[in-house]
N, C-alpha and C positions, 0 to 999 in steps of 0.2 A: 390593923389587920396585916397578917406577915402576907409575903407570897404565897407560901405553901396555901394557908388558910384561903385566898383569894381562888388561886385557880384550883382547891379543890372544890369551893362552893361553888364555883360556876364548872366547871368538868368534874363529876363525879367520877366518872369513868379513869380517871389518872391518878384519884386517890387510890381506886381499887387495883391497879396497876402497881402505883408505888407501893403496895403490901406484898402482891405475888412476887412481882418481879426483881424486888428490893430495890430499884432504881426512886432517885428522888424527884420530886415533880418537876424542881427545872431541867435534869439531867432529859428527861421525857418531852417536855418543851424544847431542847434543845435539841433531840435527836427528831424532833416532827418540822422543826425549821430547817436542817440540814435536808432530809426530806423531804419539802418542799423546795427546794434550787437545785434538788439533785435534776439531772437534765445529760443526754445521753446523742453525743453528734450522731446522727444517720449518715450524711454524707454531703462533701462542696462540690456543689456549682460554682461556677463561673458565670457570673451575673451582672447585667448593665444599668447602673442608676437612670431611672426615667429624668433626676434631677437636675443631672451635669455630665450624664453620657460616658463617664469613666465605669471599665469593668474591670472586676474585682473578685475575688475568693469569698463567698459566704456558707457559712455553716448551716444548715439544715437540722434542728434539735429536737426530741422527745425528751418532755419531762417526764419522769416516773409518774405523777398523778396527773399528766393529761391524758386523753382521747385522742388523741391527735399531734402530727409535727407542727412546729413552728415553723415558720418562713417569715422572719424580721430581720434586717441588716442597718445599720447606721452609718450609713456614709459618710468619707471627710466632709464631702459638701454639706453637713447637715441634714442631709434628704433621710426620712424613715423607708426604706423599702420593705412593703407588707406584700405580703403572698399574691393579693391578686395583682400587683407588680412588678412581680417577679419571672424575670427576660433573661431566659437560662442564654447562652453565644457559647458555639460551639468550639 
């Protein structure tokens, strides 16, 4: 079974696509992944790792297909900082 064949038998909706649109189904696949990481900074804080106490610039992001921003940062130290620990310093 080729590609094409695969993902139009499980996504009909992309075979009918790649006839209007003339796009080919991985072109369509590829522009639904780009899509999917597209993500849009709102705006930095200046925030304190609950981990190791260093503060630092984080980005605050919307993705096009969330509902909502993000609030996740990675610290040197390792530490994941999630939203509800998130320690805006003035």
């Amino acid at each position: 079974m080729t590609f094409h064949e695969f993902i139009t038998q499980k996504y009909p909706l992309y075979a009918d696509l790649d006839i209007k649109v003339g796009l080919t189904v991985r072109q369509i696949c590829e522009l639904n992944e780009e899509y999917m990481k597209a993500e849009t900074v709102i705006k930095t804080d200046k925030i304190k790792c609950p981990g190791c106490g260093k503060v630092q610039d984080a980005e605050v992001t919307q993705h096009l297909n969330a509902p909502f921003a993000t609030y996740i940062k990675n610290c040197d130290c390792g530490y994941t900082i999630m939203e509800s620990e998130w320690d805006v310093v003035k």
